[in-house]
C-alpha positions in Angstrom: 217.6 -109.4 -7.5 217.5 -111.1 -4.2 219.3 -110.4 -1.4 218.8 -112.1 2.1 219.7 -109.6 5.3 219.1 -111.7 8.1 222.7 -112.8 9.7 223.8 -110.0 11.7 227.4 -111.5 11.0 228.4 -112.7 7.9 230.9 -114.8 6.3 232.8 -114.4 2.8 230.7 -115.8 0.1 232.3 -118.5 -2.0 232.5 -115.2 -4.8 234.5 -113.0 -2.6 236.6 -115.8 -1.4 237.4 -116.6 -5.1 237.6 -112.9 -5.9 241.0 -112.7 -3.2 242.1 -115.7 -5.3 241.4 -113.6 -8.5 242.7 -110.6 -7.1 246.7 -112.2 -6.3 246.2 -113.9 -9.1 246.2 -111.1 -11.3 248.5 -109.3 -9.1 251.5 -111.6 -9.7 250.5 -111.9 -13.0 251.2 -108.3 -13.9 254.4 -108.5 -11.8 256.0 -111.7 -13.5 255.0 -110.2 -17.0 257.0 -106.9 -15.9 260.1 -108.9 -14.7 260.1 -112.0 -16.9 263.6 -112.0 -18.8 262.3 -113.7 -22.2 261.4 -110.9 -24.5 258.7 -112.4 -25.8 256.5 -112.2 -22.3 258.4 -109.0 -21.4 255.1 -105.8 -21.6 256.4 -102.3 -22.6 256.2 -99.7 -21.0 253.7 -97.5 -22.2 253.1 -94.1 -21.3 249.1 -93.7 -20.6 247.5 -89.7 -20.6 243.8 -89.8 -20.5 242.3 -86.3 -21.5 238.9 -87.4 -21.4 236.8 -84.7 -19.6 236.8 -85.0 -15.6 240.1 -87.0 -16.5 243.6 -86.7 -14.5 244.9 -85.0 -18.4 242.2 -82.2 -17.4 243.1 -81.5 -14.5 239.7 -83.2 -13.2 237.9 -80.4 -14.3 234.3 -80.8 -15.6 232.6 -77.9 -17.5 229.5 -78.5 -16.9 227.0 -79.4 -14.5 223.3 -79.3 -14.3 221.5 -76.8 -11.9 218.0 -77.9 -11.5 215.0 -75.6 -13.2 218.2 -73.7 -14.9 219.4 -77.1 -16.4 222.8 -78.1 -18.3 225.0 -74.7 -17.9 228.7 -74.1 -17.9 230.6 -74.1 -14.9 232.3 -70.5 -16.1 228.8 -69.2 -17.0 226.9 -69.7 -13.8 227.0 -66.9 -11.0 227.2 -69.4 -8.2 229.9 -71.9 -7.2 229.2 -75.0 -8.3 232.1 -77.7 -8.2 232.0 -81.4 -9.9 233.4 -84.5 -9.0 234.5 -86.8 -11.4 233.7 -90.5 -12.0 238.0 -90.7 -12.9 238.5 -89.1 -9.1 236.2 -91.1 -7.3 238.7 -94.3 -9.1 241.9 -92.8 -8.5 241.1 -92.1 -4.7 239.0 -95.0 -4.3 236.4 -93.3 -2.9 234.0 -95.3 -0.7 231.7 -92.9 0.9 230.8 -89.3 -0.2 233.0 -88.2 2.3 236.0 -89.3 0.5 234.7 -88.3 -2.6 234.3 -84.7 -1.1 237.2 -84.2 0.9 239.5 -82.3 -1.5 237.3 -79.3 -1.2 238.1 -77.1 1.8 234.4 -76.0 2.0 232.9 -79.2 2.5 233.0 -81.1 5.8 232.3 -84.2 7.1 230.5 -84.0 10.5 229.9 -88.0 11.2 231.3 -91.3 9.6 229.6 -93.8 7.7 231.6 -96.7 9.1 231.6 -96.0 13.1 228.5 -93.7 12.9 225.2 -94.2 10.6 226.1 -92.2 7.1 228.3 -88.9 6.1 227.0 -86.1 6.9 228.1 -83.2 5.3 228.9 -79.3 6.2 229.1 -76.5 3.5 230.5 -73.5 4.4 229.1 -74.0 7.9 225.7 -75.3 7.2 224.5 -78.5 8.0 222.9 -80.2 4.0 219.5 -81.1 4.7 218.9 -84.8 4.5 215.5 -84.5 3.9 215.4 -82.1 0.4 219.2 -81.3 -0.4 220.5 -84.7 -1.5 219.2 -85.9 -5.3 219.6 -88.5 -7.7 219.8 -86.6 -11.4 218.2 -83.3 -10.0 215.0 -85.2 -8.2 214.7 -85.6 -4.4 216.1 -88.8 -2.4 216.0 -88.9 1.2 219.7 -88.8 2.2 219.3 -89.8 6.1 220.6 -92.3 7.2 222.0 -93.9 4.5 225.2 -94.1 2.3 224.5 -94.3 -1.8 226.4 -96.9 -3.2 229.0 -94.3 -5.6 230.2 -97.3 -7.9 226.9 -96.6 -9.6 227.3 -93.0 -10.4 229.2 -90.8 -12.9 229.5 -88.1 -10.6 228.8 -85.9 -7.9 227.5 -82.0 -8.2 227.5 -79.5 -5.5 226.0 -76.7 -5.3 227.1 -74.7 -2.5 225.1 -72.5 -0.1 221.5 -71.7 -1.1 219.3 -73.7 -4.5 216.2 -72.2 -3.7 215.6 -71.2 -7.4 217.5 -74.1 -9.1 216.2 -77.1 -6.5 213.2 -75.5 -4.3 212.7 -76.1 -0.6 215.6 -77.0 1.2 218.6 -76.1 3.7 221.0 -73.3 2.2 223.7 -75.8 3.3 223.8 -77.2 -0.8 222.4 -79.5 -3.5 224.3 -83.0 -3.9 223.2 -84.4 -6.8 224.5 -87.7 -8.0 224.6 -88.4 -11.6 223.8 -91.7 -12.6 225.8 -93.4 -14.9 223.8 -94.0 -18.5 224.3 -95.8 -21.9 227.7 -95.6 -23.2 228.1 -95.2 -27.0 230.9 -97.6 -27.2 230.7 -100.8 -25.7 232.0 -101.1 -22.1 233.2 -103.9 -20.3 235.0 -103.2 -16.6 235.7 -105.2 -13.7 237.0 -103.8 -10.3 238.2 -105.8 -7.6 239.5 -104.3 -4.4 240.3 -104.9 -0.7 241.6 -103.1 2.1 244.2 -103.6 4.8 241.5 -104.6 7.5 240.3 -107.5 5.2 237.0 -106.4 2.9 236.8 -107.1 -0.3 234.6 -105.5 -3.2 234.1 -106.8 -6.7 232.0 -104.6 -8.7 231.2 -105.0 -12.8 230.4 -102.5 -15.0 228.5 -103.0 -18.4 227.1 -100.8 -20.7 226.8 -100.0 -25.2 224.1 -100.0 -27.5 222.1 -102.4 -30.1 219.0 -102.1 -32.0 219.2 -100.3 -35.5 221.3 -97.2 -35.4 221.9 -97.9 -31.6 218.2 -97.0 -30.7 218.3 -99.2 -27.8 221.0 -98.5 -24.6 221.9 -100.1 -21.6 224.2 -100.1 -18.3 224.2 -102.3 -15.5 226.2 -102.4 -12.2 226.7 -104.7 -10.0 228.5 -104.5 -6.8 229.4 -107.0 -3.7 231.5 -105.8 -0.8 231.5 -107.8 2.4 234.4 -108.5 5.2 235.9 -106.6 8.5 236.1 -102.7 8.3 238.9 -101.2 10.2 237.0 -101.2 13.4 238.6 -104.0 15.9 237.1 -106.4 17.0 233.3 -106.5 16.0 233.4 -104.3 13.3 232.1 -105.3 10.0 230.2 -104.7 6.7 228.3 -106.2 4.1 226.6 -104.5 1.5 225.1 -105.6 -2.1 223.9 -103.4 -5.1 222.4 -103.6 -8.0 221.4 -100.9 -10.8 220.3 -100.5 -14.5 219.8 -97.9 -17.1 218.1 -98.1 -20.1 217.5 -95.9 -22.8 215.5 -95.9 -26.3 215.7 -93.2 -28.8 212.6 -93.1 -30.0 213.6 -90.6 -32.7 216.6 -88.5 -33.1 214.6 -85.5 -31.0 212.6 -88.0 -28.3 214.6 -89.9 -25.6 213.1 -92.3 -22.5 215.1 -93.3 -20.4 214.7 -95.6 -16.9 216.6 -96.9 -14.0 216.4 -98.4 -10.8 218.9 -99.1 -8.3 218.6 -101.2 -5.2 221.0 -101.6 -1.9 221.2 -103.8 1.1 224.1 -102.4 4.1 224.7 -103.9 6.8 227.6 -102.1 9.0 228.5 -103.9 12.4 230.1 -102.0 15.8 228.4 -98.6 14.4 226.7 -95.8 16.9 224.6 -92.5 16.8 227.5 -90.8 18.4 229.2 -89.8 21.3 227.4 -87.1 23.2 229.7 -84.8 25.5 227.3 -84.3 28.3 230.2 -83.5 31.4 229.1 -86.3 33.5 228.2 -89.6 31.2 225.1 -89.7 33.2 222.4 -90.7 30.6 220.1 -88.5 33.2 222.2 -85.7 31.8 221.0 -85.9 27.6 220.2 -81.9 27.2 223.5 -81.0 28.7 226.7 -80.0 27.1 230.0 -80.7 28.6 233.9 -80.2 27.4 234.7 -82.8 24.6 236.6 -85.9 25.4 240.1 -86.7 24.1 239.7 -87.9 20.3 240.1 -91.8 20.4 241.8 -93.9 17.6 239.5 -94.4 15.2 239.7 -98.0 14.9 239.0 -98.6 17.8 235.7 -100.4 18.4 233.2 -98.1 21.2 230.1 -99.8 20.2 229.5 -103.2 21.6 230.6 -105.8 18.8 227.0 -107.5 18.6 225.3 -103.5 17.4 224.7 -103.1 13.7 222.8 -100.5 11.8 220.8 -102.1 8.6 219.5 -100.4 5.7 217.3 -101.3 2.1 216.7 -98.8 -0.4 215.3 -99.1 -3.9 215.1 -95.7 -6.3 214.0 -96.2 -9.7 213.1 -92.8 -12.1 212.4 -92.2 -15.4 212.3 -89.2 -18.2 211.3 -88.1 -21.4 213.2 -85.7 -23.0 211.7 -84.0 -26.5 213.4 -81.5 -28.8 210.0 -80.3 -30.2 211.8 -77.1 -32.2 215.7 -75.8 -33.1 215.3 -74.3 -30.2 212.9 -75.9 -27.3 213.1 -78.8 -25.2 210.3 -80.2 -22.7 211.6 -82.5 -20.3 209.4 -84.6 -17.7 211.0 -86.6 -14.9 210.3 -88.7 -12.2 211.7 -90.6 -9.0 210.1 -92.1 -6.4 213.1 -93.7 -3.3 212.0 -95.9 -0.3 214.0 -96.9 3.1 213.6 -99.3 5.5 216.3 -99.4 7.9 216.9 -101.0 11.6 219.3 -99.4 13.6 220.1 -101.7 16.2 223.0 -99.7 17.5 224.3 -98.0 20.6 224.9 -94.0 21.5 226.8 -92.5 24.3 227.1 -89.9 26.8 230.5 -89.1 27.8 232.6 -87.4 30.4 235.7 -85.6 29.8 238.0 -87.7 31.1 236.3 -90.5 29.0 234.0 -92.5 31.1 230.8 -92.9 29.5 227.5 -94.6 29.2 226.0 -97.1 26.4 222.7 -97.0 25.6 221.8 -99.4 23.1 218.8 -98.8 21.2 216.2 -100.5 18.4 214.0 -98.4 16.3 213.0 -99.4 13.0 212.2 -96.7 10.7 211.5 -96.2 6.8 211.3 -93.1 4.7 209.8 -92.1 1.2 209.7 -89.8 -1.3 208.7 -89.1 -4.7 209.0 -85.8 -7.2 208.0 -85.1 -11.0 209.1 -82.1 -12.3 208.6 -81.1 -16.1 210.4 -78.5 -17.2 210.4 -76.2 -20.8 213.5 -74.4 -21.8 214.2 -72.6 -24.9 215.3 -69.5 -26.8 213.6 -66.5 -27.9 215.8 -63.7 -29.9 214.1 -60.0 -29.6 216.0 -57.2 -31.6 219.8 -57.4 -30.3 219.1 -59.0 -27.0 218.2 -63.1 -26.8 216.7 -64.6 -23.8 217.2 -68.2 -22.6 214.2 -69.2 -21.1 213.2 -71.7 -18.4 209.1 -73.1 -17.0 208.7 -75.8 -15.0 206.6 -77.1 -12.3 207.4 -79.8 -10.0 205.4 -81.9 -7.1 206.8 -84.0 -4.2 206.5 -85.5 -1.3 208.0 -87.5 1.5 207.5 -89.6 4.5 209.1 -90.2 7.6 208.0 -93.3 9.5 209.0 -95.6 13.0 208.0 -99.1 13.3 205.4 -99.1 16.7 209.0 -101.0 17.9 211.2 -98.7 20.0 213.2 -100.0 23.0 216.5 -99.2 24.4 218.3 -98.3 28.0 221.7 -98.4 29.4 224.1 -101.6 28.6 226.4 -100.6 30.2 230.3 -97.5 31.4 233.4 -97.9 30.5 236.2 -95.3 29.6 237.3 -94.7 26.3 240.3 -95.2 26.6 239.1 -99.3 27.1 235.8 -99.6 25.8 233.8 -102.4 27.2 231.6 -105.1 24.8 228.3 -105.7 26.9 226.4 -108.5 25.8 223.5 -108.4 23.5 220.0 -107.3 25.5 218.3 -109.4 22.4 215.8 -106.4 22.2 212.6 -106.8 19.0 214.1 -104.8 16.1 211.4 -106.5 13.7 209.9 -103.9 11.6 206.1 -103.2 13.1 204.3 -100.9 11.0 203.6 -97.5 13.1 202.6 -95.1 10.1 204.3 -91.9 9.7 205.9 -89.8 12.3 205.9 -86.9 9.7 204.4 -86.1 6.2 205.2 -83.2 3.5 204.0 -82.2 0.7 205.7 -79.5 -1.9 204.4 -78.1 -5.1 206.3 -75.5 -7.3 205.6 -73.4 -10.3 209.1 -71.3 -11.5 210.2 -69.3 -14.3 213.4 -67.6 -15.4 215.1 -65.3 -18.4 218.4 -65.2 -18.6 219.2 -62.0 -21.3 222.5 -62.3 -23.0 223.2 -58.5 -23.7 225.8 -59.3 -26.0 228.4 -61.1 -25.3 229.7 -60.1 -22.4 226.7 -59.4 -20.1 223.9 -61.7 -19.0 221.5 -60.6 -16.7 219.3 -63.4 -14.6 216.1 -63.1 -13.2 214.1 -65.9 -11.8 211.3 -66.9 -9.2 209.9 -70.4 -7.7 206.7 -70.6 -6.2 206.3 -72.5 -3.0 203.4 -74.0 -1.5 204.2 -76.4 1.5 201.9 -78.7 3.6 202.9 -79.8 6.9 201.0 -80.5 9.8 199.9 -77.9 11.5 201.3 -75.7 8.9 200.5 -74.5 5.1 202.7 -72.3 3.9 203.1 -69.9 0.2 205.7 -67.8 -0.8 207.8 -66.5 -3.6 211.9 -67.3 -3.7 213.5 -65.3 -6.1 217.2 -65.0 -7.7 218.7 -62.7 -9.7 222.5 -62.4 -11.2 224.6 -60.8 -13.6 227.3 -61.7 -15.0 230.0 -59.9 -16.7 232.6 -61.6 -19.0 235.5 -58.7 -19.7 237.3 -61.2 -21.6 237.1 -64.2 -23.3 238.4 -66.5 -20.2 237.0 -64.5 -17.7 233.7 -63.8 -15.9 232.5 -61.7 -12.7 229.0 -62.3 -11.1 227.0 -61.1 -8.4 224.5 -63.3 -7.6 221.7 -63.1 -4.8 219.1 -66.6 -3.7 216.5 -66.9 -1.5 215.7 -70.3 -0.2 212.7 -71.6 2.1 213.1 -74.8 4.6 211.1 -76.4 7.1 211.0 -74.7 10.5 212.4 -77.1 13.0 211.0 -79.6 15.3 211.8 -79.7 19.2 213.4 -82.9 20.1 211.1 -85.5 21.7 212.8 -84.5 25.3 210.9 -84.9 28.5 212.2 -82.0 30.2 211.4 -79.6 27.6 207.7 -77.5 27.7 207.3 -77.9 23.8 208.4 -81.5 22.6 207.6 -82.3 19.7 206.4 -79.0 18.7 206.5 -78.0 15.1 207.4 -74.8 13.8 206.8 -72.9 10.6 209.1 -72.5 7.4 211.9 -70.5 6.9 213.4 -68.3 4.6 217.2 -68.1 4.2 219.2 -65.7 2.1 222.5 -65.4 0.2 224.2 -62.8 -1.7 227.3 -63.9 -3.7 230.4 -62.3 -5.9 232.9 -63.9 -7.6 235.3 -64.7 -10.6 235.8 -67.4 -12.8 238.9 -67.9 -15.1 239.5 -71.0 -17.1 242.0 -72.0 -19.7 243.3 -75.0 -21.9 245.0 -76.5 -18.8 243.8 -74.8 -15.2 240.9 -73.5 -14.0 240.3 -71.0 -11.0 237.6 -69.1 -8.7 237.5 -67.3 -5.9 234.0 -66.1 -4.4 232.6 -63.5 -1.1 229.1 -64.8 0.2 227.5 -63.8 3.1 224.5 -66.3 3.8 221.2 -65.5 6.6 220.2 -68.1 8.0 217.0 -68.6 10.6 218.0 -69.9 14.1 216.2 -72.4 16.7 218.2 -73.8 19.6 217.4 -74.1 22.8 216.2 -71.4 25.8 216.3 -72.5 29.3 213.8 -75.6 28.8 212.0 -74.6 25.7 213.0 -74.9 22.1 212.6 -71.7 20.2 212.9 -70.7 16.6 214.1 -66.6 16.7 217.2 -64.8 15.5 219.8 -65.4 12.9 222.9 -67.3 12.0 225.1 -65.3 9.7 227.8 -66.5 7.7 230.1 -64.7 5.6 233.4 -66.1 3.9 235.9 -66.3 1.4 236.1 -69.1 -0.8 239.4 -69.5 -3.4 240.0 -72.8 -5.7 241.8 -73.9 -8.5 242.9 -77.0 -10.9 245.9 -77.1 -13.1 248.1 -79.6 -15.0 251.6 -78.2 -14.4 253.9 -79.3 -17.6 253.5 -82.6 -18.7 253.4 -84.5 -15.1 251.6 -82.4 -13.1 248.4 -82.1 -11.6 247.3 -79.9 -8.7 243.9 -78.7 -7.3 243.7 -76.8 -4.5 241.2 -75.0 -2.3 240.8 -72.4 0.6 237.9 -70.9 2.5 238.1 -68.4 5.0 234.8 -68.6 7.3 233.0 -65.9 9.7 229.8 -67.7 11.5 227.9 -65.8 14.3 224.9 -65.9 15.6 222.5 -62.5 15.7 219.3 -60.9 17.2 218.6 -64.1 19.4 216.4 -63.3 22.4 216.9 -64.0 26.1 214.2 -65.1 28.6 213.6 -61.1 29.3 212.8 -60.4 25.5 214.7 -57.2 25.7 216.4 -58.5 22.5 219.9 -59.4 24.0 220.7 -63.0 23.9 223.0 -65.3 25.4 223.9 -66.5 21.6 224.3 -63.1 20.2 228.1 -62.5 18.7 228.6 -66.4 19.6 230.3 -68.5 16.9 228.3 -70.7 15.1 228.4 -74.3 16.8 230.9 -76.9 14.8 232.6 -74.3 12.5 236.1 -73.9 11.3 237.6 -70.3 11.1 239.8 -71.4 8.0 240.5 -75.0 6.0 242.6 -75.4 3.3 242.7 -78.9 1.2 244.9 -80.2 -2.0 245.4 -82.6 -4.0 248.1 -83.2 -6.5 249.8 -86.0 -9.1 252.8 -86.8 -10.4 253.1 -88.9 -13.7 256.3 -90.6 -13.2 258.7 -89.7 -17.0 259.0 -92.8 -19.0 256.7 -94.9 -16.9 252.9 -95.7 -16.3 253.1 -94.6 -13.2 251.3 -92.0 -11.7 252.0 -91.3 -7.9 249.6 -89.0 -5.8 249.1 -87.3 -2.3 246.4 -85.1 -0.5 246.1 -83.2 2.2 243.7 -80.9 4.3 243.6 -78.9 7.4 240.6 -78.1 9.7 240.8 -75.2 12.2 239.7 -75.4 15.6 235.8 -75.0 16.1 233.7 -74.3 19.2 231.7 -77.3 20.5 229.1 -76.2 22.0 226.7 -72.9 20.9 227.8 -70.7 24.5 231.7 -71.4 22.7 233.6 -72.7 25.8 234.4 -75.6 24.5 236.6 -76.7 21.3 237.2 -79.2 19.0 241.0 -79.3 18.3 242.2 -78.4 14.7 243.6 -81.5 13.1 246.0 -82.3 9.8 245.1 -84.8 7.7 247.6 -86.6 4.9 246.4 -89.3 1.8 249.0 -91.1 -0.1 248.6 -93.1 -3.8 250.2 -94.7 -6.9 248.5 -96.1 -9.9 250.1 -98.0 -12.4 248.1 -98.8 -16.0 249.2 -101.3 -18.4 248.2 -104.4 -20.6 247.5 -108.0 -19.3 246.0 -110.3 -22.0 245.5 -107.5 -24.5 243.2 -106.0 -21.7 244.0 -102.7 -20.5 244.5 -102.5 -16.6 244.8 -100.1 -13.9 245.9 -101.1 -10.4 245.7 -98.2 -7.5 247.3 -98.3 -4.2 245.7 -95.6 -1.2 246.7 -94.7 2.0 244.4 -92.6 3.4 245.2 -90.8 7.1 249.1 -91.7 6.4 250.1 -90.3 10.3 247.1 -91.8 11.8 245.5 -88.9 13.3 242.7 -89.4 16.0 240.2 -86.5 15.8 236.6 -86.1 16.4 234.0 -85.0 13.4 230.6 -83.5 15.0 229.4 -80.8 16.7 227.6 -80.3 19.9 224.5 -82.5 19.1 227.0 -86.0 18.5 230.7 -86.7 18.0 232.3 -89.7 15.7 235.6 -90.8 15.4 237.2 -90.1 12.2 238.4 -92.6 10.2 242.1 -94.1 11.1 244.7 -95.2 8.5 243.0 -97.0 5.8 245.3 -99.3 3.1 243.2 -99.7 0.0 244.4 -102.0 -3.2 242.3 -102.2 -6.2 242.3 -103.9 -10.0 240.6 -102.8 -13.0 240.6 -104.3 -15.9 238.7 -102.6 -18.9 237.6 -105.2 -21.6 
């Protein structure tokens, strides 16, 4: 597959101009078959209820998710909280960035944008995910900065909230995204999606998969996706991006399985920024200081000068051997290697509170790179009355971090806000130059667990990783354990207490001239979390609620140094639940009550009294609530839908005297499914951000504007 990025403004290919064509076309088609008066073109209504699992019939719920070294588990029988999101969700919301995907959880939080800023990234209960070891395709590590995974080529998305140090190894105790690719289906499958929104792109995506050979040995999938045209960022903003994937699969007999796949992307997004940097004064001079917030600005309006663009290529491809070699045992090896190149040729600000503000316009190639293999053992052992479920694996990684020997940038140009300027183009090099790596990692592992079913109603978990971790100047072992029980007094009902350590790298001072340690590196750091909770499910609703307290290491910075000492301690309440209500009714709704301080920070006397100490943490809500619900309309296949979530106040800056202001956000749906041609087809209709709120995602370190209203119109037709 071949795919030219070299325009940094692009026109509608003859495909997607046909594809608008298409996209009418079949529009009025299904409209004139619905109102034709001749009985013989006249299509009945018929009443469509999916019940497949993860469906709208389910309530979206999934039961099960994998967790890493513990691998495929039951949502009700794992003592952490884990939620799943479907592939059917992701349709019906028409999900185009793991930010909409996420959003009906109330303790997940986007904190940038992926259309006006680089790529979502995402806050859990407070913590920032790790880009560099939290995000993974089918359990194994991809590099998630900086980029935005293409979902149209994934089944679904896992998280695992607050600390995996067991489950995924080194990492942020923010959570584990995993993305589950999409595999082989049984039956054949023939889709075709066409979409486009209200600010004029348009997205066709296919979607192929089934099996041949004798008995089905051989399986396939393939996806391919095109997406090009003006995002809703005026004047200037636009986006082009192409993708490509395949699985295969061959079962070599009924007990060995290989699989393989491979994935590649090419994003452009025009008009997109680093973010908007409250500094007081919008003096670039002023970079390490923090000032009140601006006013929230609409967010299609265009801040970036229209000729900016942020570029990105990424190519993944993995592959695993699974082997039943016994009734009970299975050895599984896996690998995945990921590598980046990107060119951000895009703009950042510093901005005053009344809104004037500086542009500095930057280009600095960079690339990253990773790649894991993990094999892992699992199996069951039976000793007298108690049985053991038992996990070894060992895994190996590592990952790169590179800039091109390219890097320039400086001031375009101030404005205000509330009229942003469009300076022309400096016409600085952004052609890659190979500089080597910035930063190099290497991670090895060695765990082992039991899990002891006493009976059945109590398990008891016990499980520890080995670490060993290489970074310059540092080489670090140590031991992260977990253990859990879990108690099921009845047969739809568990309790567990759960308790995870987790290690991640020690920060890096920023690259700052006024600081006395730039660039210094410091060593790893262990975070912990203790956990209890219940789990109740049924034939048609689901429900949890869980108490977690989380320890978390602290760097910031001290007067002009940048210092790794004290804590950050979060402790909350979490609450969730799915339902189908009736016949026509489907709700999921989620709550988390949230308690961040900092702790134990040290001033520049040492006498163990900081400035930070008892300070919220920076960027977190006190209390969100989201939901979600559906409506199947009687006697009609018409399902209508709406969402909502709500995002407390949270202090901007890390001395808490500034705030971002709490903000209300609505989403609005329909779908209607019937048959065209004998082919089965579903079109969806989205509003997302029906009042058009203007708020501000971020923290102290960057603000982006949320996305405005968003009009989204899709067709899919399953052959």
């Amino acid at each position: 597959m071949s795919i030219r990025l070299a325009s940094p403004r692009l026109q509608l290919t003859p495909v997607a101009a046909a594809l608008q064509v298409c996209f009418v076309g079949l529009a009025f088609t299904a409209a004139g078959a619905h109102a034709a008066d001749e009985p013989e073109t006249a299509l009945p209504a018929v009443r469509v209820q999916s019940t497949a699992p993860g469906s709208a019939g389910s309530a979206y719920r999934v039961e099960d998710a994998n967790l890493g070294a513990l691998g495929a588990k039951k949502l009700r029988d794992t003592p952490f909280t884990v939620d799943v999101f479907s592939r059917d969700l992701m349709d019906n919301k028409q999900a185009s960035s793991l930010a909409d995907v996420l959003k009906g959880d109330a303790a997940i939080t986007p904190n940038t944008n992926g259309i006006n800023g680089l790529t979502t990234e995402i806050v859990v209960r407070g913590s920032t995910v790790d880009f560099y070891n939290s995000y993974k395709i089918d359990g194994l590590n991809m590099l998630g900065w900086s980029t935005e995974l293409p979902l149209e080529h994934y089944e679904s998305v896992e998280v695992l909230k607050g600390a995996g140090g067991f489950m995924y190894g080194f990492g942020a105790p923010g959570a584990i995204i995993n993305y589950v690719s999409k595999r082989p289906t049984d039956t054949p499958l023939r889709s075709v999606t066409t979409s486009v929104t209200g600010s004029g792109t348009v997205l066709l995506h296919g979607d192929v998969g089934g099996r041949f050979g004798d008995d089905g040995r051989f399986g396939y999938r393939v996806n391919l996706v095109d997406e090009q045209g003006d995002t809703y960022v005026d004047d200037g903003g636009h986006i082009k991006r192409r993708s490509g994937s395949v699985a295969l699969d061959w079962r070599i007999t009924p007990d060995i399985v290989w699989s393989v796949d491979a994935l590649h992307q090419e994003r452009t997004v025009h008009a997109a920024y680093y973010g908007v940097h409250a500094n007081g004064s919008g003096d670039p001079a002023d970079w390490d200081v923090i000032g009140a917030p601006p006013a929230a600005i609409d967010g299609n309006r265009r801040l970036a000068s229209s000729f900016t663009y942020y570029r990105t290529r990424a190519t993944t491809y993995g592959t695993e051997v699974n082997w039943r070699f016994a009734p009970d045992w299975n050895a599984r090896v896996a690998y995945r290697s990921w590598e980046q190149r990107r060119i951000p040729y895009y703009s950042r600000f510093t901005a005053a509170p009344d809104g004037t503000y500086s542009e500095i316009q930057l280009a600095s190639p960079g690339r990253t790179e990773t790649e894991q293999v993990q094999g892992i053992v699992t199996g069951k052992v039976v000793t007298g009355p108690v049985a053991h479920d038992l996990v070894f694996g060992a895994s190996r990684s590592r990952f790169s971090v590179g800039e091109s020997l390219q890097f320039d940038g400086g001031v375009i140009g101030t404005g205000n806000l509330s009229n942003p300027g469009n300076f022309p183009d400096p016409g600085r090099n952004a052609a890659w130059e190979d500089g080597g790596f910035l930063r190099a990692e290497r991670q090895r592992a060695l765990f082992v667990s039991d899990t002891v079913h006493l009976g059945s109603q109590w398990d008891v978990l016990v499980g520890l990783r080995h670490n060993k971790f290489d970074r310059e100047p540092y080489s670090e072992s140590k031991v992260t354990p977990t253990f859990a029980v879990i108690h099921r007094p009845l047969s739809w009902l568990s309790a567990y207490a759960s308790y995870v350590e987790s290690l991640e790298q020690g920060a890096t001072a920023p690259l700052l001239p006024q600081l006395s340690n730039p660039g210094q590196v410091f060593p790893p750091l262990k975070s912990k979390q203790a956990e209890i909770g219940l789990k109740a499910e049924a034939d048609n609703w689901s429900a949890s609620v869980a108490v977690f307290r989380m320890i978390r290491p602290l760097d910031y910075l001290r007067g002009n140094t940048y210092t790794q000492d004290g804590r950050s301690e979060y402790d909350g309440l979490e609450l969730s639940g799915k339902a189908r209500l009736a016949r026509d009714w489907t709700v999921t709704a989620s709550g988390v009550l949230l308690d961040a301080k900092n702790k134990k920070t040290l001033d520049g006397d040492g006498d163990g009294v900081g400035d930070l100490d008892g300070k919220r943490v920076t960027g977190t809500s006190r209390g969100q609530v989201a939901g979600y619900v559906e409506y199947n309309v009687p006697s009609l296949p018409l399902v209508v839908s709406g969402g909502g979530r709500y995002v407390s106040a949270r202090y901007h800056d890390n001395q808490n005297r500034y705030t971002l202001p709490a903000y209300t956000l609505l989403d609005l749906g329909a779908r209607y499914t019937t048959r065209i041609g004998g082919t089965d087809t579903t079109f969806r209709f989205n509003i997302d951000n029906v009042a058009d709120k203007a708020y501000w995602l971020g923290s102290d370190e960057r603000l982006t504007q949320g996305a405005p209203r968003t009009y989204k119109l899709s067709a899919q037709a399953k052959f």
